[in-house]
N, C-alpha and C positions, 0 to 999 in steps of 0.2 A: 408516382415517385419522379423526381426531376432525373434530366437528363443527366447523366457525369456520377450518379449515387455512387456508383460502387469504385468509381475515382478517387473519391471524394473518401470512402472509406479506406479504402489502400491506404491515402495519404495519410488520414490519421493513425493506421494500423503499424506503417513503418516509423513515424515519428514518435509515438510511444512506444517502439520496439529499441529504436535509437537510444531514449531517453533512458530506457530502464534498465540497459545494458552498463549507460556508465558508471552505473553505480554497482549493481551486482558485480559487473569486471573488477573493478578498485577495488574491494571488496579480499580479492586474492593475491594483489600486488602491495598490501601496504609495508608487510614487509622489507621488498625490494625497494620502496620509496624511501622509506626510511632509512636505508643501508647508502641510497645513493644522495638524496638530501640530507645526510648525518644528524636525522632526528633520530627522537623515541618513536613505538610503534603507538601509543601513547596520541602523540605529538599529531601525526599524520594524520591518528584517526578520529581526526577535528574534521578531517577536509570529509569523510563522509555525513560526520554530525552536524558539521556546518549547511551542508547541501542541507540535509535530513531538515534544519530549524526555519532556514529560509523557506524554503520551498513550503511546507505546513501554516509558515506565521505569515505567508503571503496571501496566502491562496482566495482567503475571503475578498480579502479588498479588489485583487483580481478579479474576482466571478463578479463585484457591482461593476468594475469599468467594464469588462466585458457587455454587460447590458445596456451599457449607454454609448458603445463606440461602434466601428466598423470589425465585427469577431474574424476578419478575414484577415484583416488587416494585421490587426491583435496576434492571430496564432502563429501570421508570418513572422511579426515582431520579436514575439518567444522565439522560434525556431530559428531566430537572425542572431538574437541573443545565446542563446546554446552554442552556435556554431564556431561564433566569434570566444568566448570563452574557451572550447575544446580547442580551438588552433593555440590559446594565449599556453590552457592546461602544458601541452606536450611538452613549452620553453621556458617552465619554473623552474627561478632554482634556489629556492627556500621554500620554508613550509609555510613562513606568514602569507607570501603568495598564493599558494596553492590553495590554502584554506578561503581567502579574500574569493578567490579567482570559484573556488568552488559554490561560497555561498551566492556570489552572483546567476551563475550556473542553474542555482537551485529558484531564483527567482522566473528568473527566462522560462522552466520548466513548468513552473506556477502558470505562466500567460498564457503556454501552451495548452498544459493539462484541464484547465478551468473551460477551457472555451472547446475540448473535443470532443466530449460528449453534446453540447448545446448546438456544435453542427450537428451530429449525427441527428438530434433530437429535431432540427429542420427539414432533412434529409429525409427521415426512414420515419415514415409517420405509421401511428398507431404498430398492429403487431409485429409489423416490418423490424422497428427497434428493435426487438429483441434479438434478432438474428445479426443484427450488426452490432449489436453490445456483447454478443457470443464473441465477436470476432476482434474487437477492440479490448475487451477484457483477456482476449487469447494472446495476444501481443506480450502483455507484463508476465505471463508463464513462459511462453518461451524465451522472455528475455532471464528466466532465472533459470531455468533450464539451462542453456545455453551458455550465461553469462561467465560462470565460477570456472568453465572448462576454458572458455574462448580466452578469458583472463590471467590465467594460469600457461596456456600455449601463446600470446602473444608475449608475456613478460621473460617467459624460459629464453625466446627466442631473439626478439628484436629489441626488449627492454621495456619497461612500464610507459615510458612517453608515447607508444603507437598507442594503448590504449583511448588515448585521445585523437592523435593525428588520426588513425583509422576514421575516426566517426565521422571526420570534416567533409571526405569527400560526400561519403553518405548527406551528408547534412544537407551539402548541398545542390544536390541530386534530391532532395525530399523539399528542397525548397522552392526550386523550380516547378517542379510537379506541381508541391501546393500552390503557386502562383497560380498556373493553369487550370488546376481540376477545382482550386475554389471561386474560379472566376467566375464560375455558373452557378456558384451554391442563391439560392433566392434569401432574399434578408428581409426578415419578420419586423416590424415594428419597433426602432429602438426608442426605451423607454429614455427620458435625458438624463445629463451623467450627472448623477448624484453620490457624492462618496461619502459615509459615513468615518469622517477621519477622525474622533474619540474614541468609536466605537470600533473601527480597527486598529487603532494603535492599542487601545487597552486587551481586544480578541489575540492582538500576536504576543502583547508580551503576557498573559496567561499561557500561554502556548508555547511560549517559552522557557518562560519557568518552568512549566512541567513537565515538557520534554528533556529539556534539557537535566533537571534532574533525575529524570529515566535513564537519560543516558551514562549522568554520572557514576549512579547505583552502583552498577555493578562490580566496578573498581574501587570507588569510595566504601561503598559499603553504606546501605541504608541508614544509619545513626550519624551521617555527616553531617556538619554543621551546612555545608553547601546542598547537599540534599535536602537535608531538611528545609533547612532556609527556603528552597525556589520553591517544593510541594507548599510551603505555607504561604509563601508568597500567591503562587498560581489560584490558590486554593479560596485566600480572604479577597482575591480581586474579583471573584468571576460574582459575586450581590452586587459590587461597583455596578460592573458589567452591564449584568442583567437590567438594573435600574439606569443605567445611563441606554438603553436599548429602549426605556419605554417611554425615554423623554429625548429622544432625539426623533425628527421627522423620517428619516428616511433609515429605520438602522442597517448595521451589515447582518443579521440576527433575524431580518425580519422574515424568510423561510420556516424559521421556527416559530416563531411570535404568532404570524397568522396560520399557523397550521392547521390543517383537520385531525382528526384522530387516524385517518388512514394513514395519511404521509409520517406522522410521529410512530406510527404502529412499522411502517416501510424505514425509517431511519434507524430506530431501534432493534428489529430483529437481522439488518444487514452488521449492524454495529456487532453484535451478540453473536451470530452463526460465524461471522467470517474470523473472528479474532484469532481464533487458534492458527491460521491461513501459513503466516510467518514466523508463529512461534514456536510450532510444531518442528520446523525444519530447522531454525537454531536450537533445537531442545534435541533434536534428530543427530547434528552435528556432532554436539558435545556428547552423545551418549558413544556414539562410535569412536570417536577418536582420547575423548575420557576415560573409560571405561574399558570399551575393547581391543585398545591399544593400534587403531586403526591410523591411516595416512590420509593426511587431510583430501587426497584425491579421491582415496578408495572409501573416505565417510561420505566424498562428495556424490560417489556411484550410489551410495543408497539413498540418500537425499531425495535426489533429483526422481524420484519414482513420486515422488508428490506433487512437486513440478510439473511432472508428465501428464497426474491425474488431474489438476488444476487447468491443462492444456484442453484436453480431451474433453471434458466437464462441460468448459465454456464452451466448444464448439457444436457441443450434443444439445446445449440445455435449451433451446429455442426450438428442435424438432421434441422433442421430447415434452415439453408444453403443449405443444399444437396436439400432440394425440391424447396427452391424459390430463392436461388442462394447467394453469400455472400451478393453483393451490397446490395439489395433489404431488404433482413434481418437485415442489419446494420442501413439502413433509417430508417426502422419499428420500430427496437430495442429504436435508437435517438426518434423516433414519442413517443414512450411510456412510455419514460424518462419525455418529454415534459410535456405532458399529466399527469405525474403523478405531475409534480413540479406544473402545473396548478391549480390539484385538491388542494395541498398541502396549496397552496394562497390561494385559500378559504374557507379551515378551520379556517386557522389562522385568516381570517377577521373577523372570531363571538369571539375573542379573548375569557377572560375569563368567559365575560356574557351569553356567545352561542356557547358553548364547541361545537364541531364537531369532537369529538373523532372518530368517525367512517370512519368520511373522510378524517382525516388525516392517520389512519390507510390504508387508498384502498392508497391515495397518497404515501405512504413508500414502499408501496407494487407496484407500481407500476415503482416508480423510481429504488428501486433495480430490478428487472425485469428487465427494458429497459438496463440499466445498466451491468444487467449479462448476456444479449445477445451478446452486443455488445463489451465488454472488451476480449472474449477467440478468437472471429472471428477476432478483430484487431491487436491481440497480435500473431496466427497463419499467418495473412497474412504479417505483418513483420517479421518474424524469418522464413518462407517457403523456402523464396528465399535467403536465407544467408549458405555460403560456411559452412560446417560443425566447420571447421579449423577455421571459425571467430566466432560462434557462443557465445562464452561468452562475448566476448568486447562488440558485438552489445546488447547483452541481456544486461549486465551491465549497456550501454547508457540507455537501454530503459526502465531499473528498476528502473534507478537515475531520471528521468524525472519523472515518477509515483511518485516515492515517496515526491519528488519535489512539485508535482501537489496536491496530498493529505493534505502535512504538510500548502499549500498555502490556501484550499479551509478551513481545519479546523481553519483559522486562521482567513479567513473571516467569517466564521460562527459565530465565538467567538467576533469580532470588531463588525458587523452589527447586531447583536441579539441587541444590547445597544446605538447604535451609537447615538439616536435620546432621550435618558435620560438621568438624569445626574449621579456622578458615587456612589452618594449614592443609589438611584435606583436600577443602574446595579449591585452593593453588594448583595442586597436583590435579586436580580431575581436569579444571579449565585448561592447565596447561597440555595435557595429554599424556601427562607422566600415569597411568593407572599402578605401574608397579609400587607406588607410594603408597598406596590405599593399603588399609589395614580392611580383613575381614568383615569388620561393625562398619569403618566406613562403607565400603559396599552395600551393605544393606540400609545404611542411612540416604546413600543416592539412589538408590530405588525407590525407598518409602517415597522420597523427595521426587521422582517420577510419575508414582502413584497420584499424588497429590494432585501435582500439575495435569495432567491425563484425568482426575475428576472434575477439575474444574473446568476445564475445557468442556467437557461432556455437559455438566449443567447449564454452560453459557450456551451452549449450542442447541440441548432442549428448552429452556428458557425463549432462545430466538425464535424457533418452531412453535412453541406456545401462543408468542407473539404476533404469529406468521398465523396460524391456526386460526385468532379470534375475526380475520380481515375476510369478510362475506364475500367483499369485490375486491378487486386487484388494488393495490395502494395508490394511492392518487393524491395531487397536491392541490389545492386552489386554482380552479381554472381561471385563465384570463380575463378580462371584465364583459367579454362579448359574449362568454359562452362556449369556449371550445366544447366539443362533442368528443370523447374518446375514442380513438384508432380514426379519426375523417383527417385528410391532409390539410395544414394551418398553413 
């Protein structure tokens, strides 16, 4: 292992700690933005979707420059960009800014994010990865963990614009460091920059549309003409896609295109196991402050117990391999995901006459857990076997999928919490008025929990099915020379 390794992981571990605070913090001040920018709350909360679209519709093109540049160079670049946008953030003073200022934001975060797994993947060869993908992946828990409290005490206190200025020093105290500790990283063979520009202009704006109409949903209301509209837009471009991906030379797509059945078996049971990850805790949110007439802080206290378990997960799941083996720790991890969505169902069954705060509490905790075992061992065993020289494209692909996967599950979470009331109802529930509810609605946003809590269950034994059928650990196309799995490249 090179000298500086665990420098080198620091650096990455605080710069996605950084990263994923600004967004969970913002997250409890749009509010107060709103109040002092004299928008809608509405309005504001463009500047998280905006981050949310950039950052996702970037990401591919990112992971190919990555592989044809200096990745050192690269992640400084992102972290230069971050930095300089959170100084702009703090001295907005409209929301067309803010939003501008954020989707940039969201870019910078792309250059970073793409490229910090493909160090570590230079860095921490063979089973080494796994223990540092424990600790990289541990970073984005504690930043939600962390984030909605930190967010909440800096805006009570100094006002929302520290949430930005705070991060600057940090930033650039992370940039320094990175200068230093990646000046030793060694650099694998870059392959030449090749950028597939049809083929990611067409990857972001599907990626667009359908996020974006995720996001609209739940305001609009799934029957919008704009909802609708971007799903069918996102929907009739991706044959485009596909087909402009088998006629261009170099695509952005081509992680998938040349795949084995291992790595497609490793992309899809990450996709599948982790979904429920962040829709579980927006579904967590609304049911306590919906339903149990709870304060957004004191839903945020029980929240954060999956957070916790998603901390804890990550940092366990790489000893926890070494003694019972990856497969086996992957079923278990899936088994305790289950088990936790199970307990989670029957909380919710005493709706709001037979609160079972306490077990919905073990079920949050138990699905993050299951959760944060299984997400650092799936993400190591797809990025193990990946040539150094490709290692951003592939991460790219398999950060666009995630993100993908999350924006999907929080979408269902937000549709099926209400599906079964009507939308006078679902007003009051989302707003936190529960004394609105009538009797029948109550049990209609339970059935509507129900639901959401089965499907989760299925996606996550479906992933373990998936997980199940992989003999050997998931593996991508090895380099043209022959990489050997777990030998240092």
């Amino acid at each position: 292992m090179p000298a500086g390794a665990y420098h080198v992981l620091a650096v990455v571990f605080l710069a996605t700690v950084v990263i994923s605070l600004s967004s969970t913090m913002l997250t409890i001040a749009l509010p107060s933005i709103a109040a002092d920018l004299d928008a809608t709350a509405a309005g504001t909360g463009w500047a998280l979707t905006a981050y949310l679209l950039t950052n996702t519709a970037s990401m591919l093109a990112m992971g190919q420059v990555a592989d044809g540049v200096d990745r050192r160079r690269m992640f400084l670049a992102g972290l230069g960009v971050f930095t300089l946008t959170s100084a702009a953030l703090g001295l907005v003073q409209g929301v067309p800014a803010l939003v501008v200022l954020r989707g940039v934001q969201g870019i910078g975060a792309a250059m970073l994010l793409c490229n910090a797994v493909s160090v570590l993947v230079v860095v921490f060869p063979g089973r080494l990865l796994g223990r540092a993908m424990g600790v990289y992946l541990a970073g984005f828990s504690i930043a939600q963990v962390a984030g909605p409290a930190a967010g909440g005490l800096v805006t009570a206190t100094v006002g929302w614009r520290y949430l930005f200025a705070c991060s600057v020093p940090i930033c650039l105290l992370t940039l320094v460091w990175a200068h230093r500790a990646l000046g030793r990283l060694p650099q694998p063979p870059r392959e030449r920059l090749r950028v597939d520009v049809p083929g990611n202009l067409l990857a972001a704006l599907v990626l667009v549309l359908v996020l974006g109409a995720i996001t609209l949903a739940p305001d609009r209301g799934w029957v919008d003409p704009w909802v609708l509209g971007g799903l069918a837009g996102g929907l009739l471009l991706l044959p485009v896609l596909w087909r402009v991906q088998r006629l261009v030379p170099h695509p952005v797509l081509g992680p998938v295109l040349e795949a084995d059945r291992a790595f497609a078996r490793g992309l899809l049971a990450g996709f599948l196991v982790s979904s429920p990850r962040l829709g579980i805790v927006v579904a967590a949110g609304l049911w306590f402050q919906g339903l149990r007439g709870t304060t957004a802080l004191e839903a945020a206290g029980h929240v954060t117990v999956a957070a916790a378990g998603l901390t804890v997960g990550a940092l366990v799941a790489d000893r926890l391999a070494r003694r019972r083996g990856e497969l086996r720790t992957s079923l278990a991890a899936a088994a305790v995901s289950v088990v936790g969505l199970a307990v989670l169902g029957w909380a919710v069954a005493g709706g709001a006459a037979a609160p079972r705060d306490g077990a919905f509490t073990v079920g949050l905790l138990l699905v993050g857990l299951g959760t944060g075992v299984f997400h650092p061992l799936n993400v190591s065993a797809i990025m193990r076997g990946v040539a150094p020289e490709r290692a951003g494209s592939v991460n790219a692909v398999r950060v666009t999928l995630q993100s993908t996967s999350l924006a999907l599950a929080t979408a269902a979470a937000l549709a099926l919490a209400v599906v079964f009331v009507g939308p006078e109802a679902a007003e009051s529930f989302v707003s936190g008025e529960p004394a609105s509810l009538s009797p029948a609605d109550v049990d209609g946003i339970v059935a509507g929990y129900q639901v959401l809590l089965g499907l989760f269950a299925v996606l996550v034994v479906a992933g373990a099915a998936v997980t199940a059928t992989a003999v050997t650990a998931t593996a991508h196309p090895r380099s043209r020379a022959g990489d050997q799995e777990g030998q240092p490249r």
